[in-house]
N, CA and C atoms as an extended XYZ file, in Angstrom:
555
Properties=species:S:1:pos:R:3:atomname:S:1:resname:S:1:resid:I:1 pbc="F F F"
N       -18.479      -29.892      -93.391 N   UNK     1
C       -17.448      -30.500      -92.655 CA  UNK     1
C       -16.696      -29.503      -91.803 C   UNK     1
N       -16.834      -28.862      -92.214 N   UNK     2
C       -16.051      -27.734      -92.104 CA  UNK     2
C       -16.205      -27.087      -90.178 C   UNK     2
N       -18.182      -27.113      -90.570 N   UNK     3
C       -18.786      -26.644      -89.057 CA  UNK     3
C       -18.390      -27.926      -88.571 C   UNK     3
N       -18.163      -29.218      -88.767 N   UNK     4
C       -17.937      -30.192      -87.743 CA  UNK     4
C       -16.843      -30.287      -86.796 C   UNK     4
N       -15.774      -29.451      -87.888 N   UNK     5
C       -14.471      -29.371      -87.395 CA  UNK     5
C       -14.776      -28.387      -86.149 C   UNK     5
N       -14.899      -27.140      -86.937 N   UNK     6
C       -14.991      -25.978      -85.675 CA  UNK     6
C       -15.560      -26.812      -84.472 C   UNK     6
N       -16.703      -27.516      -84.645 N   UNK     7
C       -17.643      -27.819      -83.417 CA  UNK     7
C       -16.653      -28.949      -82.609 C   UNK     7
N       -15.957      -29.462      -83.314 N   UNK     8
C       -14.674      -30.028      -82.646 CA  UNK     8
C       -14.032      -29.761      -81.700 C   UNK     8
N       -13.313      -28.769      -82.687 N   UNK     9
C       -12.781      -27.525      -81.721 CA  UNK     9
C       -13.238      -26.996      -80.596 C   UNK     9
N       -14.149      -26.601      -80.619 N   UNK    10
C       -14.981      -25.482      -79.210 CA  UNK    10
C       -15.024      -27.047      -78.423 C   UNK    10
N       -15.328      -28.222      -78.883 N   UNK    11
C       -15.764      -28.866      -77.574 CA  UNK    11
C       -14.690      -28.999      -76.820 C   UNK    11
N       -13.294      -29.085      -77.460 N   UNK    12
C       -12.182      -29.753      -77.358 CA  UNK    12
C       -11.421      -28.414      -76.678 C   UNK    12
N       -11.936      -27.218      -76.721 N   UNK    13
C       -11.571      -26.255      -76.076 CA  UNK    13
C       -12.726      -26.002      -74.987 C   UNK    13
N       -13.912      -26.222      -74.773 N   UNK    14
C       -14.059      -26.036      -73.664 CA  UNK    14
C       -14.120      -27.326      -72.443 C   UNK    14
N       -13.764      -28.589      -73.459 N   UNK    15
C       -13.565      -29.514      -72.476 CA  UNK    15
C       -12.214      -29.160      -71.594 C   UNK    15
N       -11.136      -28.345      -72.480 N   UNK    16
C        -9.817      -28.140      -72.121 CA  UNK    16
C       -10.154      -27.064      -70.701 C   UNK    16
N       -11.012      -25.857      -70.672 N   UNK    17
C       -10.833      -24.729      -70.564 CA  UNK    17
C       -11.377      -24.954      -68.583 C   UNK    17
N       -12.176      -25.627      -68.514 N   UNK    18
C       -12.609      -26.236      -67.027 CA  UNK    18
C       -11.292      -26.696      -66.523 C   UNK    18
N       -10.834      -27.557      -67.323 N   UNK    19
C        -9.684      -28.310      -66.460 CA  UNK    19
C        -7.982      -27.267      -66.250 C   UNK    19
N        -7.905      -26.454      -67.250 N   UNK    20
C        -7.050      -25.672      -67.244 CA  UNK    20
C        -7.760      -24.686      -65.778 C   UNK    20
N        -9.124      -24.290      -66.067 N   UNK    21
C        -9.715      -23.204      -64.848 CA  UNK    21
C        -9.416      -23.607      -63.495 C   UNK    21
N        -9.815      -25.137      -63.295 N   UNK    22
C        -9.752      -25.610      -62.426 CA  UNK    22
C        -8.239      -26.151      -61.437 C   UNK    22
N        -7.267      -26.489      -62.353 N   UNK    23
C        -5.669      -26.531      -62.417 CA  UNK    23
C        -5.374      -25.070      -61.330 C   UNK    23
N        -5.511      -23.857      -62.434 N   UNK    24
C        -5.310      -22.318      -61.671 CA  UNK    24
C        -5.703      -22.233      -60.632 C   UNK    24
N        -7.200      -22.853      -61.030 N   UNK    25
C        -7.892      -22.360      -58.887 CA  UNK    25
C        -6.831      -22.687      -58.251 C   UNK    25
N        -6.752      -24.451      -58.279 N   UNK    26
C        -5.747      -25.152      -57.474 CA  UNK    26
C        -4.610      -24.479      -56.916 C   UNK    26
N        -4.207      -24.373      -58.135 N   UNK    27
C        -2.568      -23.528      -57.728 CA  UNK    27
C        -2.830      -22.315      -56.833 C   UNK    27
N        -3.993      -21.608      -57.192 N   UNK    28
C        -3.973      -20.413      -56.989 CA  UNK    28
C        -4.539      -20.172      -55.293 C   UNK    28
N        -5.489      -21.473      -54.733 N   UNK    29
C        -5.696      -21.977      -53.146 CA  UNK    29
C        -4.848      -21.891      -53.069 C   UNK    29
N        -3.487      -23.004      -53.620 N   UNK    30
C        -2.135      -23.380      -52.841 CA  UNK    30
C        -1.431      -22.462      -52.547 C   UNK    30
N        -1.472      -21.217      -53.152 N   UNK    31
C        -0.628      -20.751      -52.727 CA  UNK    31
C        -0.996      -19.417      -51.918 C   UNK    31
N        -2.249      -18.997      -51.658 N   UNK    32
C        -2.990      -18.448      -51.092 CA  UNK    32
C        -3.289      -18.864      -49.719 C   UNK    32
N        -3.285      -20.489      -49.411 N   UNK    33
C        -3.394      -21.459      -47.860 CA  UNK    33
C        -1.780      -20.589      -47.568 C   UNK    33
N        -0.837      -20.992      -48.214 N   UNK    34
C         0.591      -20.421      -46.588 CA  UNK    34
C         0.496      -18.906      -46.895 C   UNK    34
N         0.152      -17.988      -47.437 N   UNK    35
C        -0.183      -16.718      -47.319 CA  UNK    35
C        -1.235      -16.675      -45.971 C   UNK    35
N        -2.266      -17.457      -45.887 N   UNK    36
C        -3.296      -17.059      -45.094 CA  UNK    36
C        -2.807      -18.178      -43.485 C   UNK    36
N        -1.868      -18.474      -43.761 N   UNK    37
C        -1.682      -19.753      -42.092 CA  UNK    37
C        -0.280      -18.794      -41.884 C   UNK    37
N         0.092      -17.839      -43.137 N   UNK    38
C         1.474      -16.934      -42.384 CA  UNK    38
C         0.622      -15.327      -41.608 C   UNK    38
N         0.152      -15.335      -42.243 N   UNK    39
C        -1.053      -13.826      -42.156 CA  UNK    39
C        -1.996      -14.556      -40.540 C   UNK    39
N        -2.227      -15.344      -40.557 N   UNK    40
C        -2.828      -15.967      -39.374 CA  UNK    40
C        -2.142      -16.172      -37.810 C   UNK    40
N        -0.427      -16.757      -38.530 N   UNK    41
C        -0.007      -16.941      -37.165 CA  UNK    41
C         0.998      -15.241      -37.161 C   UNK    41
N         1.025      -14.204      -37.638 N   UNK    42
C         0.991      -12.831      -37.299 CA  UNK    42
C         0.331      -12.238      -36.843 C   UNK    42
N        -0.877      -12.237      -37.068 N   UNK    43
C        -1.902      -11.618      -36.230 CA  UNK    43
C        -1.968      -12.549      -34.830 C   UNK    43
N        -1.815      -13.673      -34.319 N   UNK    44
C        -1.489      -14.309      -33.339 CA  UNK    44
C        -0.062      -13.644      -32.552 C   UNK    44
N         0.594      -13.528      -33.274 N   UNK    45
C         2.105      -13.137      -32.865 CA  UNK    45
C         1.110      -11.117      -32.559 C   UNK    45
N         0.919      -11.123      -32.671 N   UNK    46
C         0.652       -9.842      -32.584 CA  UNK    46
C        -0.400       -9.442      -31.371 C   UNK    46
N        -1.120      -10.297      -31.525 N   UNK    47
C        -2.466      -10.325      -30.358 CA  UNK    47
C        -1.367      -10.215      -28.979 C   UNK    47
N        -0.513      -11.801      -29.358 N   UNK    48
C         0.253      -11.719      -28.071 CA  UNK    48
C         1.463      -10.991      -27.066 C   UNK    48
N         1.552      -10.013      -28.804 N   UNK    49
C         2.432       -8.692      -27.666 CA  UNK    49
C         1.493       -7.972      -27.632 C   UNK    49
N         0.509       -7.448      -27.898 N   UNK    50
C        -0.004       -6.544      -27.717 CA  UNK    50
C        -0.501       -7.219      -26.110 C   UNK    50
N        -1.071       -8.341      -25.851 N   UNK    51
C        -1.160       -8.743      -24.524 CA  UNK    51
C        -0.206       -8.427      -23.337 C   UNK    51
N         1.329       -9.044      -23.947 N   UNK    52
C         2.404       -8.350      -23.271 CA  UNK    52
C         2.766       -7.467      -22.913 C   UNK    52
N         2.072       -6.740      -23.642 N   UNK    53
C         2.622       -4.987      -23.546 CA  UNK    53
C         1.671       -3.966      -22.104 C   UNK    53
N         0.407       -4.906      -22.776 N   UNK    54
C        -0.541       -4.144      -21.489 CA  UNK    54
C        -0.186       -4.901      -20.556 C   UNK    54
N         0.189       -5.994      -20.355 N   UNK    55
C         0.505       -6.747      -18.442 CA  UNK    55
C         1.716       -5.544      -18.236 C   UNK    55
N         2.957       -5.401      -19.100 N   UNK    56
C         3.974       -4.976      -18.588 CA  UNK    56
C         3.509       -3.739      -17.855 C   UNK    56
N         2.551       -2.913      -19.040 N   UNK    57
C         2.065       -1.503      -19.103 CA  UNK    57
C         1.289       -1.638      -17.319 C   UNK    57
N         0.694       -2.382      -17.230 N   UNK    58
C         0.189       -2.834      -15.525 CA  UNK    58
C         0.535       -2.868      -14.830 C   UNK    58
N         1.666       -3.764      -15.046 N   UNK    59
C         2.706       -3.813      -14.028 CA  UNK    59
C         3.609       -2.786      -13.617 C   UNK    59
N         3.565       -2.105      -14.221 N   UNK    60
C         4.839       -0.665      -14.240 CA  UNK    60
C         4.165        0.163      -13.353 C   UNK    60
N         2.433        0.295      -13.907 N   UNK    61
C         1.286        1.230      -13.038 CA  UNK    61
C         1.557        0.825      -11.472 C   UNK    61
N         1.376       -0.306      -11.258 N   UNK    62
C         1.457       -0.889      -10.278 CA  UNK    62
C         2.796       -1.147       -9.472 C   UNK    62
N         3.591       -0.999       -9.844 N   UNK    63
C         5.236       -0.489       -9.433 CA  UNK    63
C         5.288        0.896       -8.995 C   UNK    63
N         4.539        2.018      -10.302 N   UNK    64
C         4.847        3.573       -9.894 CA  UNK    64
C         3.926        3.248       -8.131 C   UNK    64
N         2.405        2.981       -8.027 N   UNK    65
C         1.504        3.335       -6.985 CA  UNK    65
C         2.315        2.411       -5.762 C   UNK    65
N         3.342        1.432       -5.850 N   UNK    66
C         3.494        0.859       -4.530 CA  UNK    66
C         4.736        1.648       -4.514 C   UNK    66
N         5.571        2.246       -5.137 N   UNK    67
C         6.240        2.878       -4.579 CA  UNK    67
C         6.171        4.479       -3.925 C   UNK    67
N         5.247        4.713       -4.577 N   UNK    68
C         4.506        6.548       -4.000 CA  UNK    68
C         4.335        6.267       -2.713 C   UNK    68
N         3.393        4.840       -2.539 N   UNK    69
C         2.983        4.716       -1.092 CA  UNK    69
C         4.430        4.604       -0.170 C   UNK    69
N         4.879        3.470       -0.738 N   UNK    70
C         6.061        3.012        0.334 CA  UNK    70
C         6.844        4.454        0.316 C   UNK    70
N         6.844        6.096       -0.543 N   UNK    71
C         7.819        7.141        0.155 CA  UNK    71
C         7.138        7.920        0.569 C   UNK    71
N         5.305        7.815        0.484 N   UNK    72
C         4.534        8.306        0.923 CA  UNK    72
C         4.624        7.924        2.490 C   UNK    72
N         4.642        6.803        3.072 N   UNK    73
C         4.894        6.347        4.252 CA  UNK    73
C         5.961        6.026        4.981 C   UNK    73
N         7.313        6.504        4.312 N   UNK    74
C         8.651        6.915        4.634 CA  UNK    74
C         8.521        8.355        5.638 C   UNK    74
N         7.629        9.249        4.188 N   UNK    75
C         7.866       10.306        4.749 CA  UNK    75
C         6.775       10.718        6.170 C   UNK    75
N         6.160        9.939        6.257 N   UNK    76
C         4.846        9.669        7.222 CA  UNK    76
C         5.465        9.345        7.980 C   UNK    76
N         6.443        8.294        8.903 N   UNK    77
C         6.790        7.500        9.948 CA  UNK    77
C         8.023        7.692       10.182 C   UNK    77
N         8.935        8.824        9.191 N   UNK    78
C        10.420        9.246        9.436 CA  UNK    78
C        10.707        9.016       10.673 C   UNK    78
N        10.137        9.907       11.753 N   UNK    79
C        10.252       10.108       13.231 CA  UNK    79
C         9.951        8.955       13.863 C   UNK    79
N         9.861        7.870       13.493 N   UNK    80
C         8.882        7.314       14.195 CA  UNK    80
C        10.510        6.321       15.039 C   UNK    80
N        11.311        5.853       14.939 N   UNK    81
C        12.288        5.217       15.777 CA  UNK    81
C        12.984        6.575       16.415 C   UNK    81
N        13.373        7.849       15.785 N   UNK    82
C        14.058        8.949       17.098 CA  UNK    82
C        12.965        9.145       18.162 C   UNK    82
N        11.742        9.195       17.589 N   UNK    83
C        10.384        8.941       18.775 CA  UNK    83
C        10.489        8.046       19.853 C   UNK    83
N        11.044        6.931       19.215 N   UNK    84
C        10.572        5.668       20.165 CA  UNK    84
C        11.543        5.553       20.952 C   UNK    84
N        13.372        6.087       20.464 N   UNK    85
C        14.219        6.452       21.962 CA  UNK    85
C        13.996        7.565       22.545 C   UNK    85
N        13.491        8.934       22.274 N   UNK    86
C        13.038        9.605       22.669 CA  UNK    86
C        12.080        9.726       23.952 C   UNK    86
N        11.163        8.591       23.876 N   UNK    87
C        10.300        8.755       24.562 CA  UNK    87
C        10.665        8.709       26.019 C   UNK    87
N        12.152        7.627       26.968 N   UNK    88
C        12.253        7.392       27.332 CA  UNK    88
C        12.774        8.867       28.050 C   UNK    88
N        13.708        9.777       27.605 N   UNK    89
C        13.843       10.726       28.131 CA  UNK    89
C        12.870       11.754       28.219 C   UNK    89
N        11.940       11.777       27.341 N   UNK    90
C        10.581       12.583       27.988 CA  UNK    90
C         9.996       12.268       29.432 C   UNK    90
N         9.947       10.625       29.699 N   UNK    91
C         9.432       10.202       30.642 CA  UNK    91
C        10.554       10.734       32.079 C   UNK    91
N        11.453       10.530       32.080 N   UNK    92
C        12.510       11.124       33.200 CA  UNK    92
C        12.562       12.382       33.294 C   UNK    92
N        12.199       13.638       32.045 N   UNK    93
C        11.986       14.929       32.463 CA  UNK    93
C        11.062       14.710       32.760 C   UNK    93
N         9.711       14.259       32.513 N   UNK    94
C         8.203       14.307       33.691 CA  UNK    94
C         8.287       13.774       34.964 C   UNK    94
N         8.968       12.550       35.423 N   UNK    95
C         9.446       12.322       36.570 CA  UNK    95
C        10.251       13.650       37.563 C   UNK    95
N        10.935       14.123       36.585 N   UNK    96
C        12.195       14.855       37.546 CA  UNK    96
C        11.252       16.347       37.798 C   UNK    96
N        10.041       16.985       36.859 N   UNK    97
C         9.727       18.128       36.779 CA  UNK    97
C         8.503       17.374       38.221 C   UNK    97
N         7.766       16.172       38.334 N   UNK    98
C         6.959       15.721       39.883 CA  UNK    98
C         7.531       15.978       41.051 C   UNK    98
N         8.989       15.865       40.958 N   UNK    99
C         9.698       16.540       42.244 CA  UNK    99
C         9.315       17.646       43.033 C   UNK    99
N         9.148       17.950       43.996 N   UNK   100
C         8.933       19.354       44.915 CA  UNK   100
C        10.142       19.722       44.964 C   UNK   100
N        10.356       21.038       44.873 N   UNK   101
C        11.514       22.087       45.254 CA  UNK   101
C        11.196       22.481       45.884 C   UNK   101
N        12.413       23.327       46.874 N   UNK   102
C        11.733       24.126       48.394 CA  UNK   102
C        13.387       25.585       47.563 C   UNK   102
N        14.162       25.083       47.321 N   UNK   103
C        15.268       26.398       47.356 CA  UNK   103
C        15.209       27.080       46.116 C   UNK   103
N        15.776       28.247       45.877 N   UNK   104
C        15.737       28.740       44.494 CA  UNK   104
C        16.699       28.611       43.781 C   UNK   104
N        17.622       27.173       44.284 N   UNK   105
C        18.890       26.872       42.867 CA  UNK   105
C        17.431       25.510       42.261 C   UNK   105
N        16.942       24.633       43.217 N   UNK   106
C        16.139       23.919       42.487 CA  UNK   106
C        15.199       24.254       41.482 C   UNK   106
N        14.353       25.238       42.060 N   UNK   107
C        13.175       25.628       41.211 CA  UNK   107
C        13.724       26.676       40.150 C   UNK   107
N        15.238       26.925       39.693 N   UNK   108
C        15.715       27.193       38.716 CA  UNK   108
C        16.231       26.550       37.618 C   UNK   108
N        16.375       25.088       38.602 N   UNK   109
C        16.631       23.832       38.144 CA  UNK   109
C        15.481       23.154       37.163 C   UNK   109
N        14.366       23.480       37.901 N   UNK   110
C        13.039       22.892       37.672 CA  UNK   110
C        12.446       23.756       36.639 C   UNK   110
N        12.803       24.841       36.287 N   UNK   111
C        12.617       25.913       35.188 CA  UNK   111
C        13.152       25.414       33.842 C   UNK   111
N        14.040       25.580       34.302 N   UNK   112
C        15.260       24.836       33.080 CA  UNK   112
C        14.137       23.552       32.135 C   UNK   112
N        14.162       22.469       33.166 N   UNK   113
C        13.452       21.469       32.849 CA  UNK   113
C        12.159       21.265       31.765 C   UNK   113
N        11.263       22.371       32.750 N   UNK   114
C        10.032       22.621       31.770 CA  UNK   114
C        10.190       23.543       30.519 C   UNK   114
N        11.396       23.956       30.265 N   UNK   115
C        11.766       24.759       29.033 CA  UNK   115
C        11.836       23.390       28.130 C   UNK   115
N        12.959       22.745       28.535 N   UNK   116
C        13.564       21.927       27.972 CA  UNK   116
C        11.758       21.089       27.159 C   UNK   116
N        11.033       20.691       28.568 N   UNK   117
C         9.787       19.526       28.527 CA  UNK   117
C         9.031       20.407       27.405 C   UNK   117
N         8.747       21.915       27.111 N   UNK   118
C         8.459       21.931       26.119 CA  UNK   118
C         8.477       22.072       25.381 C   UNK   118
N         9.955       22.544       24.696 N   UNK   119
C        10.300       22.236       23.607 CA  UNK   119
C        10.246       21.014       22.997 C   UNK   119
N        10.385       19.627       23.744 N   UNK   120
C        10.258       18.143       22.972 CA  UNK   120
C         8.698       18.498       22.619 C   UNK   120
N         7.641       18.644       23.387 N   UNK   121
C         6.222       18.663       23.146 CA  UNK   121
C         5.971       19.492       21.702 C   UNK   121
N         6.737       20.473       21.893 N   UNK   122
C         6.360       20.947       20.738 CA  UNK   122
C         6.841       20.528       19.160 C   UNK   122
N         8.075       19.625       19.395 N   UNK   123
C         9.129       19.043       18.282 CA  UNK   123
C         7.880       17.853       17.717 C   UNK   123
N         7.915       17.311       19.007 N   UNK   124
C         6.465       15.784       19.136 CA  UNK   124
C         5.553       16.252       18.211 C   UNK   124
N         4.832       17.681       18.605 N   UNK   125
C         3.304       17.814       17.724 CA  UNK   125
C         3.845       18.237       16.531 C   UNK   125
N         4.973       18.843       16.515 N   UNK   126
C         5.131       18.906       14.712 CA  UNK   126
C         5.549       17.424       13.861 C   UNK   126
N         5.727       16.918       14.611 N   UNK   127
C         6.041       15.634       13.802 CA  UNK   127
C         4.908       14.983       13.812 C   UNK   127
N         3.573       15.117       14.440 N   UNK   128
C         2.129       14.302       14.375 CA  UNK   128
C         2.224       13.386       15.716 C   UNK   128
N         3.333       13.151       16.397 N   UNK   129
C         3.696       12.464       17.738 CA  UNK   129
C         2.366       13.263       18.645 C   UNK   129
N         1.077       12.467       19.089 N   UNK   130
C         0.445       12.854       20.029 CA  UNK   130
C         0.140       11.586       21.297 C   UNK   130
N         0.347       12.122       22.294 N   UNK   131
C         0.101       11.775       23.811 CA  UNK   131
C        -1.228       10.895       23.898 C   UNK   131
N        -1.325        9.662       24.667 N   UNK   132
C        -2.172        8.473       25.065 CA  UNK   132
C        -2.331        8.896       26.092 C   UNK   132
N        -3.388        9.681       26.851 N   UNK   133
C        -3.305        9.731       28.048 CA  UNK   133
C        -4.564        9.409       28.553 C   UNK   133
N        -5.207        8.211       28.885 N   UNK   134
C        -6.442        7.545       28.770 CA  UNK   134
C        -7.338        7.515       30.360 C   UNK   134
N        -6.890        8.180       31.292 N   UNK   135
C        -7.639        8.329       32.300 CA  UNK   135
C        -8.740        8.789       32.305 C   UNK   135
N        -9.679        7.752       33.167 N   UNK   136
C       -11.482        7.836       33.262 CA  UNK   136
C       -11.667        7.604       31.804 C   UNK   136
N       -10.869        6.961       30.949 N   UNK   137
C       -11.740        6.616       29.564 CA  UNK   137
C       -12.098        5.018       29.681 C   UNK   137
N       -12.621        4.483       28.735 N   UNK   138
C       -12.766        2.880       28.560 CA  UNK   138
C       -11.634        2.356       28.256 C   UNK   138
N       -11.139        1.007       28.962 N   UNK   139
C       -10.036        0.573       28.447 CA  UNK   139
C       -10.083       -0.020       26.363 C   UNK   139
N        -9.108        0.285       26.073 N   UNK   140
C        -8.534       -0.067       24.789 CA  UNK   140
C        -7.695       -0.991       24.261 C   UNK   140
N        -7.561       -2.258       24.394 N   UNK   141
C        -6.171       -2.753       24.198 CA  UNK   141
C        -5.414       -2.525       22.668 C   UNK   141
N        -5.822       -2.280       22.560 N   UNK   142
C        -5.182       -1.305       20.977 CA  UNK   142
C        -4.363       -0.285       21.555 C   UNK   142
N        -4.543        0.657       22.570 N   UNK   143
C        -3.758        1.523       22.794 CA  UNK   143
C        -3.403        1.699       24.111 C   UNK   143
N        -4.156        1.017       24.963 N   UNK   144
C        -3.529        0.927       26.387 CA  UNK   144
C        -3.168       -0.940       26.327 C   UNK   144
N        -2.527       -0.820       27.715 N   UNK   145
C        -1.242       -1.866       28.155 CA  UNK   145
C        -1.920       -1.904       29.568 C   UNK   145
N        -2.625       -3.052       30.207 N   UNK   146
C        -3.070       -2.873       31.156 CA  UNK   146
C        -2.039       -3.891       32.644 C   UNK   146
N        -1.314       -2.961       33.639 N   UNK   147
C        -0.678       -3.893       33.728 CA  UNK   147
C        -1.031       -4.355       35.122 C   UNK   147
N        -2.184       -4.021       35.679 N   UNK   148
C        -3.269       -4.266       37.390 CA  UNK   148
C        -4.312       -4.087       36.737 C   UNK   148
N        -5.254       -4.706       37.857 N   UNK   149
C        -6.637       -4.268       37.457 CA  UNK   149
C        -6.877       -4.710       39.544 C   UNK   149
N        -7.635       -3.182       39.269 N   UNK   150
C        -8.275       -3.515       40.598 CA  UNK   150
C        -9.595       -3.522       40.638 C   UNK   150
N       -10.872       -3.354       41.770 N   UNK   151
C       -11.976       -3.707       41.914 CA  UNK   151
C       -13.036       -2.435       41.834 C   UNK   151
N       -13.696       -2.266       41.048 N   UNK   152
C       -14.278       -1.044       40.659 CA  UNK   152
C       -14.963       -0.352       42.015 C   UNK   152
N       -14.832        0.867       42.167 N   UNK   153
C       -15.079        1.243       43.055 CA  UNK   153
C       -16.361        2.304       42.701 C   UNK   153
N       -17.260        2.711       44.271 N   UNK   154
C       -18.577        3.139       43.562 CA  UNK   154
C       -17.990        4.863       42.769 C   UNK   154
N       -19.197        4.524       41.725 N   UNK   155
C       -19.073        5.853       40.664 CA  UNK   155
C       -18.261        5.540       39.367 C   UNK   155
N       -17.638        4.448       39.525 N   UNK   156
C       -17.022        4.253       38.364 CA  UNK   156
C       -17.084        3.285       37.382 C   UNK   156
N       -17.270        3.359       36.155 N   UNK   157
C       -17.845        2.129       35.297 CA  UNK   157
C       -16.537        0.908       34.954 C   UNK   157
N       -16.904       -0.111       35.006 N   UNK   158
C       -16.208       -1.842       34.949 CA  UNK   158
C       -15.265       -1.253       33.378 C   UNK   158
N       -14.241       -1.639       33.392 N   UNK   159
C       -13.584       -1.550       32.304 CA  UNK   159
C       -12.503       -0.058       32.136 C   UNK   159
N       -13.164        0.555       32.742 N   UNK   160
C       -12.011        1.710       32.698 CA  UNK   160
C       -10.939        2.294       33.786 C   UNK   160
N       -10.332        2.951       32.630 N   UNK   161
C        -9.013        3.287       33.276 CA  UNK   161
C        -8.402        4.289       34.668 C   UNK   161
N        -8.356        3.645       35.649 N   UNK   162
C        -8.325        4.778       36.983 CA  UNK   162
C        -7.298        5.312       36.842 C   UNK   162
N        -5.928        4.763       36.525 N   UNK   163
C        -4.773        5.346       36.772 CA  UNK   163
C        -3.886        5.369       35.623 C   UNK   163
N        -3.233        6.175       35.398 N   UNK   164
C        -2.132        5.612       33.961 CA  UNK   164
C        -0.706        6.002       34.504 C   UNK   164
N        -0.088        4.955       34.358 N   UNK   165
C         1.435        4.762       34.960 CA  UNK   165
C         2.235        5.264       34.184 C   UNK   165
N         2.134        4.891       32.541 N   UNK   166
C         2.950        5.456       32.012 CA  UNK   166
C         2.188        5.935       30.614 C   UNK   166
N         2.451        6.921       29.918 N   UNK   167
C         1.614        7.636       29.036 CA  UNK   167
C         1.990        7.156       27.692 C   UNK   167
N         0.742        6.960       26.580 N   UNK   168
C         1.177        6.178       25.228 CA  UNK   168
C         1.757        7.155       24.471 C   UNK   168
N         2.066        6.572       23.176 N   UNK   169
C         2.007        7.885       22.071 CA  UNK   169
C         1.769        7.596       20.627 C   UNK   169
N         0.648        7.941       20.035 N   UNK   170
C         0.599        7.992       18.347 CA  UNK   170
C         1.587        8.107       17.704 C   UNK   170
N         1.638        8.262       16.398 N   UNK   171
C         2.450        8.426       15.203 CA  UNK   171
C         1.380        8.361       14.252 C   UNK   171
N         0.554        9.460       14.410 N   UNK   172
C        -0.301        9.634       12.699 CA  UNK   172
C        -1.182        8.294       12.559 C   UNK   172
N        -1.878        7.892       14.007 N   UNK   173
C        -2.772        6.784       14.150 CA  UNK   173
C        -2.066        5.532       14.269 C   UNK   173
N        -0.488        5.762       14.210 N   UNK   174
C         0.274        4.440       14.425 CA  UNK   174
C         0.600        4.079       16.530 C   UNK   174
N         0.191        3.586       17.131 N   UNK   175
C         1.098        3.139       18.161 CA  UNK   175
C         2.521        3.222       18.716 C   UNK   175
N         2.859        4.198       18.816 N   UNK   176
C         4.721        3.977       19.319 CA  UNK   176
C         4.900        3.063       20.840 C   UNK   176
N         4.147        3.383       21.500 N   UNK   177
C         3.800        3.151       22.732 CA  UNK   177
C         2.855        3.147       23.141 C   UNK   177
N         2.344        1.726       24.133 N   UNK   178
C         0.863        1.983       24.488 CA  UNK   178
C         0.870        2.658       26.082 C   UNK   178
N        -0.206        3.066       26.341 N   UNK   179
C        -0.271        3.903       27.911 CA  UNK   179
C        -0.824        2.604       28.710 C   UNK   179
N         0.717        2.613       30.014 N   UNK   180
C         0.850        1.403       30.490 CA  UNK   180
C        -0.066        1.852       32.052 C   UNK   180
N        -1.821        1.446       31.953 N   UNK   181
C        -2.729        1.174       32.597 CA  UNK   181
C        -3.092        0.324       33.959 C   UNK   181
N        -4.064        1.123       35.292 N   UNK   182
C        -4.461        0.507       35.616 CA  UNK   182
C        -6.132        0.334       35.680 C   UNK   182
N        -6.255       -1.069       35.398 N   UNK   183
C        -7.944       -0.895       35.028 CA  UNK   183
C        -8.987       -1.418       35.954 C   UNK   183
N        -9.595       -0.316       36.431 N   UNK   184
C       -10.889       -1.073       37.143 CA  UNK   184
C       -12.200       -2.214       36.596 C   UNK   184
N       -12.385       -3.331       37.276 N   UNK   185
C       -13.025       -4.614       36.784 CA  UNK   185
C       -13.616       -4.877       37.522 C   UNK   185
């Protein structure tokens, strides 16, 4: 009787011992699911600064390089408006130095002048300011201003420039002024 009991027992304990095992799992999923949906939406929270961080990190790159350029091209085009009133009095010392002199207060006058004419020339080429002066070349409208056109005459090819009225000027491949042209057609 005795073994019947025991055999009782063990059944009655391992009928118990599944359902107790199985109880624990339970609990032990449950409480393991909001560990793993909190652990889940962190690594989400995390993906997405780390996303944030490199756009900002991009964006900043891309802030330093447009601003290098924009003082990179400050310092490139400084001259470029004292140039552009400038130019107008270059053009009246080249006018006034075409004059003929005959006395020697003029052509002391006219001395003066070309001191003066090259010192700007030389202020001009240090600043990268270079001269359009497009005669017998092909016309350009990029850099000449054509403001006649007369009828090509023999020896000379259709499109280019016979005369230049008034002379252009660069800025480091920029345009200040175009050389105001007359073009044979």
């Amino acid at each position: 009787m005795s073994r019947n009991k025991d055999k009782k027992q063990e059944q009655e304990m391992v009928e118990e011992t599944p359902t107790e095992l199985v109880e624990e799992t339970t609990e032990s999923v449950e409480v393991e699911q909001p560990e793993i949906d909190e652990l889940a939406k962190v690594k989400a929270d995390l993906e997405e600064m780390e996303n944030k961080y490199l756009r900002v990190q991009a964006e900043m790159a891309n802030i330093q390089k447009r601003n290098a350029k924009e003082r990179e091209d400050a310092a490139k085009f400084r001259a470029q408006s004292l140039a552009t009133e400038l130019l107008p009095v270059i053009d009246n010392l080249e006018r006034a130095l075409a004059i003929e002199v005959t006395d020697e207060q003029g052509k002391s006058l006219k001395k003066g002048i070309e001191m003066v004419m090259e010192t700007f020339k030389t202020a001009l080429k240090n600043e990268g300011i270079e001269v359009i002066d497009p005669l017998n070349e092909p016309f350009d409208p990029n850099f000449h201003q054509a403001i006649q056109t007369v009828p090509v005459e023999e020896g000379q090819a259709s499109e280019t420039v016979v005369q230049v009225f008034q002379k252009g000027y660069n800025l480091k491949g920029r345009v200040l002024r175009p050389a105001m042209v007359i073009v044979a057609q």
